[in-house]
C-alpha positions in Angstrom: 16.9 24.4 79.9 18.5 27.5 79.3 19.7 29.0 75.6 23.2 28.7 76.9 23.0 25.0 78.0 21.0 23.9 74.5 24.4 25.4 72.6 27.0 22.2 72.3 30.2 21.3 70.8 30.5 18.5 68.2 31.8 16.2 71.1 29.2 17.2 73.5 26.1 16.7 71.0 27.6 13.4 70.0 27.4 12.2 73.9 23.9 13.3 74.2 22.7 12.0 71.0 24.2 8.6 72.3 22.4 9.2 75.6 19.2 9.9 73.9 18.9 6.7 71.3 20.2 4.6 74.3 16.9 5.9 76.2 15.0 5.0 73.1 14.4 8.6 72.3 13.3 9.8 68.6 15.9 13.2 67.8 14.6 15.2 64.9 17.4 17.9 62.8 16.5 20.3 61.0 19.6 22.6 59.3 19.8 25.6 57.8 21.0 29.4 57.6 18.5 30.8 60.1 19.9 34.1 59.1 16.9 36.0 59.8 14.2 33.6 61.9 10.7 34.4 60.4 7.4 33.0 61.2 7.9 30.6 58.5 11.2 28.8 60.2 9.3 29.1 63.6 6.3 27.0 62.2 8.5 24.4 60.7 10.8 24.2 63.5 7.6 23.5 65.9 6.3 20.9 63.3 9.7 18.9 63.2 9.6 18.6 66.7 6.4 17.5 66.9 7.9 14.7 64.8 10.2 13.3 68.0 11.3 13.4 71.5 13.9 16.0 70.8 15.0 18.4 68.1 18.5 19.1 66.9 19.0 22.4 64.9 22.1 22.9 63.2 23.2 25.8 61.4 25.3 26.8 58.2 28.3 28.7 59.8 29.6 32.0 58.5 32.4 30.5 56.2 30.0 28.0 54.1 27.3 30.6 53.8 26.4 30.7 49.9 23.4 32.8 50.0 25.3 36.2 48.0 27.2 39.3 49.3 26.9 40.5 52.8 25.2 37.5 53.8 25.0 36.3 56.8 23.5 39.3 58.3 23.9 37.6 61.5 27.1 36.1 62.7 26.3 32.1 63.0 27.4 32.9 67.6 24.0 35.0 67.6 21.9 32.7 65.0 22.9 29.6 67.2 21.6 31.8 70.4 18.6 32.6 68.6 17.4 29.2 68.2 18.4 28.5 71.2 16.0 30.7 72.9 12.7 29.3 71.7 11.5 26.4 73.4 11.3 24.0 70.8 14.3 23.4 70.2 16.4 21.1 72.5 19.8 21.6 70.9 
């Protein structure tokens, strides 16, 4: 699946959740910042979705971000992408 297609709206990731439990499919989440994805988050991610049929990574967005001045570095559009691209994660 491409990086794009992984990237859904509330609605959309409520359907496929749906879809996915009425399949009898396990979905593992796993949230955070992802502000700057180190070996660390990659490791964990890979490990949570060992854990299921599918993982789910959410992300804090911009406005909530609590981690001190200038944070994010990245803009939560490009950390959502990010994830996205590694083939772990399903959404």
């Amino acid at each position: 699946m491409t990086a794009s297609r992984k990237i859904l709206s509330r609605e959309a990731l409520m359907a496929a959740r749906a879809r996915a439990r009425l399949e009898g499919r396990k979905v593992v989440q796993c949230h955070g910042c992802f502000d700057i994805v180190h070996p660390g988050h990659i490791r964990h991610l890979r490990f949570a979705r060992s854990q299921g049929d599918l993982l789910l990574v959410t992300i804090t967005g911009d406005a909530e971000m609590r981690k001190g001045e200038g944070r994010p570095l990245i803009p939560e559009e490009l950390r959502a992408e990010n994830l996205a691209e590694l083939d772990c994660v399903d959404w």
